[in-house]
MIBA-320993 format. One record per residue: x, y, z of N, C-alpha, C in turn. Coordinates in Angstrom, 1 decimal. Layout:
REM residues N
REC      n.X      n.Y      n.Z     ca.X     ca.Y     ca.Z      c.X      c.Y      c.Z
REC        X        Y        Z        X        Y        Z        X        Y        Z
...
This chain:
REM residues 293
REC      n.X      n.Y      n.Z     ca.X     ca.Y     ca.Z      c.X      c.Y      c.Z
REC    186.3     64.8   -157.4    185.3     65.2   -158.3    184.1     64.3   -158.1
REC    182.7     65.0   -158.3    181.3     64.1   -157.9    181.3     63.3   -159.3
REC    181.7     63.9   -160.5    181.6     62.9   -162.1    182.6     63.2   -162.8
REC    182.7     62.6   -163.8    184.1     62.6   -164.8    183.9     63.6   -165.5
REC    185.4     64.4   -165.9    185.6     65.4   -166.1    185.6     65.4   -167.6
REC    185.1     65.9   -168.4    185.4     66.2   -170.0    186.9     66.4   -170.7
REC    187.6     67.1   -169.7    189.1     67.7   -169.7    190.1     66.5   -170.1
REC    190.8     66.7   -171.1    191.8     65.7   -170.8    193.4     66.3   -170.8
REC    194.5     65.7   -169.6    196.1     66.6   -169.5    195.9     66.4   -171.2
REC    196.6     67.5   -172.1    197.7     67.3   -173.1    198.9     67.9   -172.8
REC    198.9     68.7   -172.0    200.6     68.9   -171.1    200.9     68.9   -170.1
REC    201.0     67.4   -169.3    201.8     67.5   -168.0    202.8     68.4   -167.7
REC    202.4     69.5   -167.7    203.2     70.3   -167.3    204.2     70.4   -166.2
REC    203.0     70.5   -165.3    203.3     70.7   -163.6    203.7     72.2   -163.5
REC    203.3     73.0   -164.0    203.8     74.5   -163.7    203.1     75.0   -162.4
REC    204.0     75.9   -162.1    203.4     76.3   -161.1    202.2     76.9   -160.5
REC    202.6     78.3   -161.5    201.3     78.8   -162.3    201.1     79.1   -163.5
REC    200.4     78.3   -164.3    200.4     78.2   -165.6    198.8     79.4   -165.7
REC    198.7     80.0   -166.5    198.1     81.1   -167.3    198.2     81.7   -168.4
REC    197.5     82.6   -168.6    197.3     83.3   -170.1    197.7     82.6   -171.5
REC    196.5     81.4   -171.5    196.7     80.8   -173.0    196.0     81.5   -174.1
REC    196.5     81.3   -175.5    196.4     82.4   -176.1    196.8     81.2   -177.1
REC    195.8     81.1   -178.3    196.1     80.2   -179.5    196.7     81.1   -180.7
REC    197.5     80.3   -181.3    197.8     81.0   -183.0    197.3     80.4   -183.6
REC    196.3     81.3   -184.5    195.9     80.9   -185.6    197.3     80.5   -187.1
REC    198.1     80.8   -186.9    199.0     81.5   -188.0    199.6     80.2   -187.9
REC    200.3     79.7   -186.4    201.3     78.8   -185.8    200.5     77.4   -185.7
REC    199.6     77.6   -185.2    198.3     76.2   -184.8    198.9     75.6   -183.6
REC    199.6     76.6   -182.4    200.0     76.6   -181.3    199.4     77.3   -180.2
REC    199.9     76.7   -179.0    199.3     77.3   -178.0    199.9     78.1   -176.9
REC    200.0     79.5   -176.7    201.4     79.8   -176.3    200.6     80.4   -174.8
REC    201.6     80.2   -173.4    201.2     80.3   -172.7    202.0     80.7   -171.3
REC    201.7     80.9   -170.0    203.2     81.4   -169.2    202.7     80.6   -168.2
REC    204.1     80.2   -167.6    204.1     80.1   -165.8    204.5     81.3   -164.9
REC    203.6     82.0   -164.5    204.4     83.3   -163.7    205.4     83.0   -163.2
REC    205.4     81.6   -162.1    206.4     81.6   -161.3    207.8     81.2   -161.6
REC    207.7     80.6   -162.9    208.9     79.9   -163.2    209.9     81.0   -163.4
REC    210.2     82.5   -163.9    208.4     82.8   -165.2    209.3     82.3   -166.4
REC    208.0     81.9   -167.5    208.5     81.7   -168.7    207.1     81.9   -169.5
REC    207.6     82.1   -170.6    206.7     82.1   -171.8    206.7     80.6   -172.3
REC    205.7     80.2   -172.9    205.7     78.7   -173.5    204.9     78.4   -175.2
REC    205.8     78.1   -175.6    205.1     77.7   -176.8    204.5     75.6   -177.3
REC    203.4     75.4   -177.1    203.0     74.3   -177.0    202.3     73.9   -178.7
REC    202.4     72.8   -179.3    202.4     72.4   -180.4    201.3     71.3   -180.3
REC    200.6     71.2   -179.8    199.6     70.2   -180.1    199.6     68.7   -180.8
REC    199.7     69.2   -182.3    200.4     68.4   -183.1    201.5     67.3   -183.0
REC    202.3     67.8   -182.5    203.6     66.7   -181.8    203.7     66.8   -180.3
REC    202.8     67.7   -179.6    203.1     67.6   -177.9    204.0     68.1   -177.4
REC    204.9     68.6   -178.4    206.3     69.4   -177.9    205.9     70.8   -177.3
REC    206.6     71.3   -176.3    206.7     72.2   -175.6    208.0     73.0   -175.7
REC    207.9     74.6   -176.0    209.2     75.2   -175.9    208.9     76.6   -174.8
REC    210.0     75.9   -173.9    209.9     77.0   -173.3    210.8     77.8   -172.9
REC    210.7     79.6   -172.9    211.5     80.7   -173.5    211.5     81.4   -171.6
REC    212.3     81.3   -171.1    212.6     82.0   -169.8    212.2     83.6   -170.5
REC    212.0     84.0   -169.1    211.1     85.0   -168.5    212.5     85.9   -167.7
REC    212.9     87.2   -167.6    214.0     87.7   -166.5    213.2     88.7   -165.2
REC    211.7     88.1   -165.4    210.8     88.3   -164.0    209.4     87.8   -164.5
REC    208.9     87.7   -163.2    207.4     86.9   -163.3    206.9     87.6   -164.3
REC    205.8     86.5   -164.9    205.4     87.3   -166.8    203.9     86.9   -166.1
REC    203.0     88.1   -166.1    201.6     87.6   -165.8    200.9     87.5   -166.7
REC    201.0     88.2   -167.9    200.6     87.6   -169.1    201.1     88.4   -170.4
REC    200.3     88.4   -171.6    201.1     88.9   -172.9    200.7     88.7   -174.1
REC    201.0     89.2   -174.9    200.1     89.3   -176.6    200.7     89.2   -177.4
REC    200.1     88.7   -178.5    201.1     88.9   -179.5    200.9     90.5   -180.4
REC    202.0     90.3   -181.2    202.2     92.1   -181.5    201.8     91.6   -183.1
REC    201.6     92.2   -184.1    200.8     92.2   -185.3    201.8     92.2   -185.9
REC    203.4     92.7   -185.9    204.1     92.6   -187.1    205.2     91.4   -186.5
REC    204.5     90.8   -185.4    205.6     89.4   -184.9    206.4     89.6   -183.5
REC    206.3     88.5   -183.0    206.9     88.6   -181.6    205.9     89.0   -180.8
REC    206.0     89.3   -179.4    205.3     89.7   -178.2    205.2     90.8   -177.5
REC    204.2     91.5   -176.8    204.2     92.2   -175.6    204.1     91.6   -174.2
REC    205.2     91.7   -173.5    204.8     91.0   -172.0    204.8     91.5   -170.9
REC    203.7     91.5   -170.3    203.6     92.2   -168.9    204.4     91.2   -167.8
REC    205.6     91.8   -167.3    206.7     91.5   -166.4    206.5     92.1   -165.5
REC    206.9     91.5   -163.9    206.9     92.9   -163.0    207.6     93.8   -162.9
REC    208.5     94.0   -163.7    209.4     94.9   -164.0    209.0     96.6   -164.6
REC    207.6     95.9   -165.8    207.2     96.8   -166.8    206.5     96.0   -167.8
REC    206.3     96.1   -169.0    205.5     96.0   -169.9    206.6     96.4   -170.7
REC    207.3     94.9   -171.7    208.2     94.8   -172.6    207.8     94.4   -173.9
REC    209.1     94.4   -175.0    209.0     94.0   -176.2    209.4     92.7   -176.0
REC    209.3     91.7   -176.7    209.7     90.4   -177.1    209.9     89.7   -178.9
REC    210.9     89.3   -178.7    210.7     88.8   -180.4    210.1     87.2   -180.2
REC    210.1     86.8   -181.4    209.2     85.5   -181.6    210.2     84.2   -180.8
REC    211.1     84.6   -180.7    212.2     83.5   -179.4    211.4     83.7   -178.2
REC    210.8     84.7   -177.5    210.7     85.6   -176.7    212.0     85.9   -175.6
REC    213.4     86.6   -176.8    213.6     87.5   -176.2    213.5     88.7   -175.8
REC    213.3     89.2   -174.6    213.1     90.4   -174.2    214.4     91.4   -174.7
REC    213.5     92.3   -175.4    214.4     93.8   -175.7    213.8     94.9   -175.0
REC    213.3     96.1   -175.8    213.0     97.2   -175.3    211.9     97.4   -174.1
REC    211.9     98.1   -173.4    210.6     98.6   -172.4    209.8     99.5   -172.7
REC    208.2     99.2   -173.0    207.1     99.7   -173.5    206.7    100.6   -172.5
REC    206.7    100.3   -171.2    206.2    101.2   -170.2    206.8    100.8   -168.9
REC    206.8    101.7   -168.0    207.3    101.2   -166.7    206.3    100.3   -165.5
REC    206.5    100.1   -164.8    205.3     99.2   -164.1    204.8    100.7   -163.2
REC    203.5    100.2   -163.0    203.1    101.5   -162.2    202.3    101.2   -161.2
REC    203.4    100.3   -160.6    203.1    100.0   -158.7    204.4     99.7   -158.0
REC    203.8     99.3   -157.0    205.1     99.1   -155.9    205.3     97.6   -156.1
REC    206.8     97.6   -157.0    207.4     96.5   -157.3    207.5     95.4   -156.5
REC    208.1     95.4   -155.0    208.1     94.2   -154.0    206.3     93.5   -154.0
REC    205.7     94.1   -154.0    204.7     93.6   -153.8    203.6     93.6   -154.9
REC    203.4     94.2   -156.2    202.5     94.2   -157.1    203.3     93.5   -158.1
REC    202.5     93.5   -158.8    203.0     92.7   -160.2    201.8     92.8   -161.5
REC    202.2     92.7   -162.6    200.8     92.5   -163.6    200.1     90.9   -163.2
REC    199.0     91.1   -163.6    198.0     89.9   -163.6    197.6     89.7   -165.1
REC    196.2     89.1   -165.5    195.9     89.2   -166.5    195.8     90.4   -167.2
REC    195.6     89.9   -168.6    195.2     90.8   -169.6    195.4     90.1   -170.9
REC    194.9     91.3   -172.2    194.5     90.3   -173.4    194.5     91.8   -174.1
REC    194.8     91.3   -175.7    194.2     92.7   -176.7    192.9     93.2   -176.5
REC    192.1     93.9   -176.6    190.9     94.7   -176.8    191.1     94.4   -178.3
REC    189.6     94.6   -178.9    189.4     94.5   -180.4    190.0     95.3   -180.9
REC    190.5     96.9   -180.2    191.1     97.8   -181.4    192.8     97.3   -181.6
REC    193.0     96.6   -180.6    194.5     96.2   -181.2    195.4     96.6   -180.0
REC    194.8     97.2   -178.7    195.7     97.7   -177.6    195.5     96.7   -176.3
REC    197.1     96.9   -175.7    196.8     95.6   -174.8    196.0     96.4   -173.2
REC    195.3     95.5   -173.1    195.0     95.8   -171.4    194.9     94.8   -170.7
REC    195.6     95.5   -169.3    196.1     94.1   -168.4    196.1     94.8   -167.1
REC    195.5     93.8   -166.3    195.4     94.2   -164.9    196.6     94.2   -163.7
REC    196.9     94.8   -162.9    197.5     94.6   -161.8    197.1     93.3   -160.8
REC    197.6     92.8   -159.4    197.4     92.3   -158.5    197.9     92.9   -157.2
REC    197.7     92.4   -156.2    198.4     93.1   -155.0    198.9     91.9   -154.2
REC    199.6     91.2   -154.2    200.1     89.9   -154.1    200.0     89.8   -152.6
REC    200.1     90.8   -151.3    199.8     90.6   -150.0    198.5     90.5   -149.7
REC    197.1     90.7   -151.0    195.7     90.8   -150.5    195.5     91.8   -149.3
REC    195.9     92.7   -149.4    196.1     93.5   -148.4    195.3     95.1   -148.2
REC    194.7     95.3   -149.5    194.4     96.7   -149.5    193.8     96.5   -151.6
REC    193.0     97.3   -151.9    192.4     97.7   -152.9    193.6     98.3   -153.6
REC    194.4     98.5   -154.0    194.8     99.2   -154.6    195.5     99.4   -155.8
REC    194.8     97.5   -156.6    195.5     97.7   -158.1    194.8     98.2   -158.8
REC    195.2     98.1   -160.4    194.0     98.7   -160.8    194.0     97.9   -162.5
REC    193.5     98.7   -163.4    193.8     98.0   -165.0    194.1     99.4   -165.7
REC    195.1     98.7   -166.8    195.8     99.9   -167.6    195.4     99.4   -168.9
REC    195.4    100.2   -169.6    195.9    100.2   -171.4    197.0    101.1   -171.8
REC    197.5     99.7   -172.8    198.9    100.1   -173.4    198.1    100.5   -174.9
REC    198.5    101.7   -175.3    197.9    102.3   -176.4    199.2    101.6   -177.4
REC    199.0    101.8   -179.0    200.5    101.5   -179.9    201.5    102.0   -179.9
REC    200.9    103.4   -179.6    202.0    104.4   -178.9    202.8    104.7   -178.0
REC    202.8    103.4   -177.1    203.3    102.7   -176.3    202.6    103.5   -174.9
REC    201.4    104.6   -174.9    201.5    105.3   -173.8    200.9    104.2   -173.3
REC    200.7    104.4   -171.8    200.1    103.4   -170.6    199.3    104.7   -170.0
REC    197.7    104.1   -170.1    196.6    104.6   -169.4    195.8    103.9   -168.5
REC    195.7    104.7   -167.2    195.1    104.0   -165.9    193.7    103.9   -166.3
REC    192.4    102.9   -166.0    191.7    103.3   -166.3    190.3    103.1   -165.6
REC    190.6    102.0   -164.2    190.0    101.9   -163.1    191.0    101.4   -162.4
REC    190.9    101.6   -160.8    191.3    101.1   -159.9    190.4    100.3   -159.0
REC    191.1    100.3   -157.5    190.0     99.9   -156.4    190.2     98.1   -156.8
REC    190.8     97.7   -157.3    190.9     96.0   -157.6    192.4     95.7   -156.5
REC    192.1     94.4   -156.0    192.9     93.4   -155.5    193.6     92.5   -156.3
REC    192.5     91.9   -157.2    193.3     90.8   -158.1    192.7     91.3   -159.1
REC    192.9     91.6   -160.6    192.4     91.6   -161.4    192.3     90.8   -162.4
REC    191.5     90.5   -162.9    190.8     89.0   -163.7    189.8     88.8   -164.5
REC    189.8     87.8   -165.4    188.1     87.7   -166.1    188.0     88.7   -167.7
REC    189.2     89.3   -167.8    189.1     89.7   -168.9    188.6     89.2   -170.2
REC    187.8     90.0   -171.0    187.2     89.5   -172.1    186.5     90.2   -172.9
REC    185.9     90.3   -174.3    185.0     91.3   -174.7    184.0     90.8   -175.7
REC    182.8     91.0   -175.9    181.6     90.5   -176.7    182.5     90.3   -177.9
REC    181.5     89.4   -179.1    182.0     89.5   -180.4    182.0     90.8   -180.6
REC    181.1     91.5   -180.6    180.9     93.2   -181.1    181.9     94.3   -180.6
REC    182.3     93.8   -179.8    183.5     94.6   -179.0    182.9     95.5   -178.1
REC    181.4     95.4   -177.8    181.0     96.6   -177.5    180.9     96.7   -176.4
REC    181.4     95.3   -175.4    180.9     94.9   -173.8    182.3     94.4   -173.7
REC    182.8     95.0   -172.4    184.1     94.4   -171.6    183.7     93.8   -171.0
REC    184.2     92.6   -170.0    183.9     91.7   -168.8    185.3     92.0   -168.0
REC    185.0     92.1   -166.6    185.9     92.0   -165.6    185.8     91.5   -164.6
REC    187.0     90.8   -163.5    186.3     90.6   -162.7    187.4     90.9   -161.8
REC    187.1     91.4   -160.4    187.8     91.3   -159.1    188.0     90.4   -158.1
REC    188.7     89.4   -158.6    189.2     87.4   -157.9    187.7     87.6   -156.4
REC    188.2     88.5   -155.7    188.3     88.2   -153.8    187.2     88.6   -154.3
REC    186.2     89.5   -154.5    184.9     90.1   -154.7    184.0     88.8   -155.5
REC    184.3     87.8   -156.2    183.6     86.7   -156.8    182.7     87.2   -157.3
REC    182.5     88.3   -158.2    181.9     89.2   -159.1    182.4     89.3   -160.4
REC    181.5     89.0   -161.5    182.0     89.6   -162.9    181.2     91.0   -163.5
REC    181.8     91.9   -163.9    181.1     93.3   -164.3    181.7     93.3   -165.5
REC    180.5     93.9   -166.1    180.3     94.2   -167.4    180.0     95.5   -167.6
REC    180.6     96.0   -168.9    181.2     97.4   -168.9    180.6     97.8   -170.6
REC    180.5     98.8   -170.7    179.8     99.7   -172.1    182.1     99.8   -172.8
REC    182.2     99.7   -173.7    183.7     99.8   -174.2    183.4    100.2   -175.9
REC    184.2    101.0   -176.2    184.2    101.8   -177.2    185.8    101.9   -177.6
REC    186.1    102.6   -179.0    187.3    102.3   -179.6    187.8    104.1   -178.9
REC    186.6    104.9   -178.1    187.3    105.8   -177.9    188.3    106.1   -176.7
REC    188.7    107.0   -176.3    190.2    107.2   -174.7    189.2    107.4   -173.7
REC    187.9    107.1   -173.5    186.9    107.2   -172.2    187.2    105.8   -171.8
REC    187.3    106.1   -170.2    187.4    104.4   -170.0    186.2    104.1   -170.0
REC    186.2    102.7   -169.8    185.0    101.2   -170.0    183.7    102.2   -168.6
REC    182.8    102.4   -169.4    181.5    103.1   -168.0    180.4    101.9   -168.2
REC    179.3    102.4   -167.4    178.1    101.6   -166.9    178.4    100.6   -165.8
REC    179.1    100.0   -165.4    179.5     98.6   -164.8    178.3     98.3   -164.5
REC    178.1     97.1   -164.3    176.9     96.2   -164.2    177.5     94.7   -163.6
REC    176.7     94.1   -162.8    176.8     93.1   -162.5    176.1     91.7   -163.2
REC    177.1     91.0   -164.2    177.0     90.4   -164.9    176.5     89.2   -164.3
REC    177.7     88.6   -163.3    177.5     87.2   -162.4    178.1     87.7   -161.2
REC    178.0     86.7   -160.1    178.4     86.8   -158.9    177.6     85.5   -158.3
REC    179.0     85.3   -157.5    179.1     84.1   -156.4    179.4     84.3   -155.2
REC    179.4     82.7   -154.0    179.3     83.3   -153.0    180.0     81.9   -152.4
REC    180.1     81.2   -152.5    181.1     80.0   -152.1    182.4     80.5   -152.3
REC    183.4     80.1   -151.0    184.3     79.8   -150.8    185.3     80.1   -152.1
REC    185.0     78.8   -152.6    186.3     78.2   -153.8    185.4     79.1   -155.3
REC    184.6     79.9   -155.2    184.1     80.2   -156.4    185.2     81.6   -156.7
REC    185.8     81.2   -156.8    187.0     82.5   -157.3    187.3     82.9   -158.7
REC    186.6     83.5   -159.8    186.4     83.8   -161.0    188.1     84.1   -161.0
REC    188.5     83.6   -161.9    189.8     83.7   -162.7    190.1     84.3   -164.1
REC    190.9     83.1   -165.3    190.9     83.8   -166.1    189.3     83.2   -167.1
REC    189.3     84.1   -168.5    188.2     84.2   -169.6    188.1     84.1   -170.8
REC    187.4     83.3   -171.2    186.9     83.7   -172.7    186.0     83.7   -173.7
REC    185.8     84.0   -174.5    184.0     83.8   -174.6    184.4     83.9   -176.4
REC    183.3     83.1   -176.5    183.3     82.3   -177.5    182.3     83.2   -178.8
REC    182.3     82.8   -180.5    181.3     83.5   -181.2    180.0     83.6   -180.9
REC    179.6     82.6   -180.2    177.9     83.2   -179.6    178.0     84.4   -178.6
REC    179.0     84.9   -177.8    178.9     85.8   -176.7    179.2     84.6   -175.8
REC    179.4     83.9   -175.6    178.7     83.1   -174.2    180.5     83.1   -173.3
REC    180.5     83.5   -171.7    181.4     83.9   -171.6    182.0     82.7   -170.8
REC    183.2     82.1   -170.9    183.9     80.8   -170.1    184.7     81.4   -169.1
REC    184.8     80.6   -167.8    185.4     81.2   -166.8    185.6     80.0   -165.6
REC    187.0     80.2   -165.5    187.5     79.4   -164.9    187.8     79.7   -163.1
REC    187.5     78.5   -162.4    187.9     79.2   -161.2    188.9     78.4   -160.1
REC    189.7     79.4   -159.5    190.7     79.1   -158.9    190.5     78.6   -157.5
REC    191.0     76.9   -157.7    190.4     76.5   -156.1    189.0     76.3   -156.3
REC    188.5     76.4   -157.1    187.1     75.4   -157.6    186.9     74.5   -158.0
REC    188.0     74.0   -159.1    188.2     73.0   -159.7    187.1     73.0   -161.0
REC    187.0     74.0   -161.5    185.4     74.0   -162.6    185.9     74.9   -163.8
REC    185.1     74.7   -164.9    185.1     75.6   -165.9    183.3     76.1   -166.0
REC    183.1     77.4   -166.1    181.4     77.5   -166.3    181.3     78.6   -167.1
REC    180.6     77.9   -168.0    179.9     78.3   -169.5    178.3     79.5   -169.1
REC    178.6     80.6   -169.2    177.5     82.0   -169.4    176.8     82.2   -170.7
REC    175.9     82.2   -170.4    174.9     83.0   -171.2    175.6     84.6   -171.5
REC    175.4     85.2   -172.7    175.5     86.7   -172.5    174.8     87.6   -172.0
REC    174.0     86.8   -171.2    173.2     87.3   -169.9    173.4     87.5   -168.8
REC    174.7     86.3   -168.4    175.3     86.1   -167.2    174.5     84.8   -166.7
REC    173.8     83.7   -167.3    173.0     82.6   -166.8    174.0     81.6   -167.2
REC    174.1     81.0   -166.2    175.1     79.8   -166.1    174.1     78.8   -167.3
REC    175.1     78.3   -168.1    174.5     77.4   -169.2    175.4     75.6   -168.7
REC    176.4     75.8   -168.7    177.0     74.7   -168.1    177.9     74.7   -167.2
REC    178.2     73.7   -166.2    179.2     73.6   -165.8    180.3     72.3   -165.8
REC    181.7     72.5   -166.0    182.4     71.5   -166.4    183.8     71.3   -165.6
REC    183.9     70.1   -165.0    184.9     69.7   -163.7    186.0     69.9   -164.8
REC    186.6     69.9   -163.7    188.4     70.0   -164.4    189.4     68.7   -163.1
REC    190.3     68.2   -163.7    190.8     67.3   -163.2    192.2     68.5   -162.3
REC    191.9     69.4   -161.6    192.9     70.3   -161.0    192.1     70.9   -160.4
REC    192.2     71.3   -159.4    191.1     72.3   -158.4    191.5     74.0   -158.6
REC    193.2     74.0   -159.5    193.1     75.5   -159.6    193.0     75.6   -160.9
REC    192.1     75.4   -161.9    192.0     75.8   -163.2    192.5     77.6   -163.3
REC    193.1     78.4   -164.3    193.5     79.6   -164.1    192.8     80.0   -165.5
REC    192.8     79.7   -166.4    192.3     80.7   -167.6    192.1     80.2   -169.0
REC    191.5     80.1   -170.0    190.4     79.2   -170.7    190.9     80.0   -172.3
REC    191.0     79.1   -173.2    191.4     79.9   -173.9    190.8     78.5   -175.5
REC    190.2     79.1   -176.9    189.8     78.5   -177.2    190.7     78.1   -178.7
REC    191.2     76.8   -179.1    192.2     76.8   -180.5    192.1     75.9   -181.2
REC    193.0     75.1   -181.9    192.6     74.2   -182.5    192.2     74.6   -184.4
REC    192.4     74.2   -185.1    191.9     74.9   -186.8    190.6     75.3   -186.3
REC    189.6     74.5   -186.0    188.1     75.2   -186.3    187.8     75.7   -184.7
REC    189.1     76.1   -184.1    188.4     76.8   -182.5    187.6     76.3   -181.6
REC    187.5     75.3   -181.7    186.7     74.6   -181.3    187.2     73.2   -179.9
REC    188.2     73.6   -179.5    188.8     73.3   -178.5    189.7     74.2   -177.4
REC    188.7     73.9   -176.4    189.0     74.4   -175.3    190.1     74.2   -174.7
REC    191.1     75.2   -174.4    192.3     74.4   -173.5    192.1     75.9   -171.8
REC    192.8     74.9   -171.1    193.0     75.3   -169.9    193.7     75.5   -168.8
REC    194.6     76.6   -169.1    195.9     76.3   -168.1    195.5     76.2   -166.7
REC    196.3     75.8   -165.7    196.1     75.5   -164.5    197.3     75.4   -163.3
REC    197.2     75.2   -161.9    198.6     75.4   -161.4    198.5     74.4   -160.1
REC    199.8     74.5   -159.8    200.0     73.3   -158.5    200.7     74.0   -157.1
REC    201.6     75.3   -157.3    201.3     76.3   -156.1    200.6     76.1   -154.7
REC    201.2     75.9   -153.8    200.8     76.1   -152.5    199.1     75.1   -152.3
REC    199.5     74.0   -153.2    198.5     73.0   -152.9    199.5     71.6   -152.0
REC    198.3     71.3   -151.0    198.7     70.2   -150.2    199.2     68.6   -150.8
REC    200.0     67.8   -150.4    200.0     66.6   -150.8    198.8     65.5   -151.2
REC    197.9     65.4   -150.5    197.0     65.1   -150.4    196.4     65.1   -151.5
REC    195.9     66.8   -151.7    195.2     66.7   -152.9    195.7     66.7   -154.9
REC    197.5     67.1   -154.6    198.0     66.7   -155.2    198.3     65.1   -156.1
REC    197.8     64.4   -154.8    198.1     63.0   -155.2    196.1     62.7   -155.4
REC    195.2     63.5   -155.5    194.1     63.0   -155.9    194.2     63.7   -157.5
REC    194.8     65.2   -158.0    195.1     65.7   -158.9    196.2     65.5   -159.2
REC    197.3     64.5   -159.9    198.4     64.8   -160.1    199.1     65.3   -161.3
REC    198.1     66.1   -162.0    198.4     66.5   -163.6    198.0     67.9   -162.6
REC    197.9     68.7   -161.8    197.8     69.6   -161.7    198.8     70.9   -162.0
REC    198.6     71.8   -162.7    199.7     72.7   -163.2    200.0     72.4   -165.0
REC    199.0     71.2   -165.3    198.9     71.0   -166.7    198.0     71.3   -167.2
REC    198.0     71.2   -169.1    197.0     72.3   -169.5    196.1     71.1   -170.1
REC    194.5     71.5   -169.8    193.8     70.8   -170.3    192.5     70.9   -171.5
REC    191.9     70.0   -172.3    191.6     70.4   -173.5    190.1     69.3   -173.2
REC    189.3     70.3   -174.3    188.2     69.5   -174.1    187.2     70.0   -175.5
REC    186.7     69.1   -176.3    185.9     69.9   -177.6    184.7     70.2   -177.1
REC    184.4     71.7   -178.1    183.1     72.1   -177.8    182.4     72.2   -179.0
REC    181.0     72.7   -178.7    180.6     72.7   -180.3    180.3     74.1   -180.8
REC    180.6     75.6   -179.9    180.6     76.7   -180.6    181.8     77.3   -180.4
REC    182.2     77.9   -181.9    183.9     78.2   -182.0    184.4     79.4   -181.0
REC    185.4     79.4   -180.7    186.1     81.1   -180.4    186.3     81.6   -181.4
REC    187.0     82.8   -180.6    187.2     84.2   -181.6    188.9     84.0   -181.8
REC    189.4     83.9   -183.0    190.9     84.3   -183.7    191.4     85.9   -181.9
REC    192.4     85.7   -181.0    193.2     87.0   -180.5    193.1     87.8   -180.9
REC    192.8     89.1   -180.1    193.6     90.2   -181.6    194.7     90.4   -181.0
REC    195.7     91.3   -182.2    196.9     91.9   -181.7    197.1     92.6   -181.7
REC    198.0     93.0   -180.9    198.8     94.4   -180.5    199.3     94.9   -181.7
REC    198.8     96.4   -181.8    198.5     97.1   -183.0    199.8     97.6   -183.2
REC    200.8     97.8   -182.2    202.0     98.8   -182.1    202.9     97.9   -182.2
């Protein structure tokens, strides 16, 4: 790193790939997954303690459900979970080619339904896409043509989605409504062009302003709701994965991250890599929503 990073480990984790953090307001916890291991994780701040709830297939991310417990996208399908996170029933089936796809990100939408993107884990061809799980457990396709899907997020207003396509290093922004039309307009919010600038996971805070983490960049960068980079902030890991804001007054950043198919070398320059890191800011996030069903 060219200066010192803001970030500091609060969980040496070392996961593999650590993603999709997600604060409770209710808990004053931070709950979060390692795909690879896979597990769900519940992290406590307060005492540093970590619980973590095995996974019976990679978990690429997950929500919480409004009357308790979880939805988790598995590559299996898109399951129920209780507050242990045992896995019970199946919400939907997965709707790709299992050996090789899997869910990626995703997060509630304001009206309460989860949406979560595919990947294509050989980088090999366009062909995942993003779904919504309605309460009614249907699963609706709602764009394709994505590799990695990532960057999820939505204005305070609910009224702008953000997305982004990892390999494309583009974030688009979308017109989103509480109606069954998918997300139109796309627009190009931000876009990069370096190497390691690989937009990952998102979140954006009560001003609009959108955070975004990148994989193999080693950075966190703070947007305008314009798409004008307002700050940028080192992270002591070069794969930071997805940004999520908690803490009583929201007002602390944390940031999972992973240690996957990185070299010795730079391991031993990052050796908290795969742990999650935290850093205060001075404008709050938004409380998750949850899964309405």
């Amino acid at each position: 790193m060219t200066s010192p990073s803001p970030f500091t480990c609060v969980l040496d984790a070392r996961a593999s790939l650590g993603e999709c953090p997600l604060w409770s307001v209710a808990e004053r916890a931070l709950y979060w997954v390692d795909i690879n291991a896979p597990s769900l994780n519940r992290f406590d701040p307060a005492t540093g303690e970590n619980k973590t709830m095995p996974m019976p297939a990679s978990i690429g991310s997950f929500v919480f459900r409004a009357g308790g417990g979880f939805v988790v996208a598995l590559r299996t399908g898109i399951w129920l979970a209780d507050e242990d996170g045992r896995v019970g029933s199946r919400a939907a089936a997965a709707p790709f080619d299992v050996p090789h796809h899997r869910f990626n990100d995703g997060r509630c939408d304001p009206h309460g339904r989860f949406v979560v993107g595919t990947m294509n884990e050989n980088r090999n061809a366009a062909d995942a896409a993003l779904y919504r799980l309605d309460a009614d457990f249907s699963l609706t396709r709602l764009f394709g043509g994505l590799t990695i899907s990532n960057g999820l997020a939505w204005s305070p207003d609910g009224r702008t989605m953000y997305h982004a396509d990892t390999p494309t290093r583009t974030v688009l922004a979308y017109d989103y409504d509480a109606g069954s039309v998918p997300p139109s307009n796309p627009r190009r919010f931000a876009q990069w062009q370096g190497e390691t600038e690989r937009p990952d996971g998102a979140a954006i805070d009560s001003a609009g302003n959108y955070w975004i983490a990148f994989y193999r960049g080693g950075k966190v960068l703070q947007l305008s709701p314009r798409g004008e980079q307002i700050a940028e902030f080192p992270v002591p890991a070069m794969c930071p994965t997805m940004c999520a804001f908690g803490g009583d007054d929201l007002c602390t950043l944390y940031v999972t991250s992973a240690r996957q198919e990185r070299d010795a070398a730079e391991l031993a320059r990052f050796p908290q890599s795969g742990g999650i890191f935290a850093m205060r800011v001075n404008v709050p996030g938004l409380p998750e929503a949850q899964f309405a069903g």
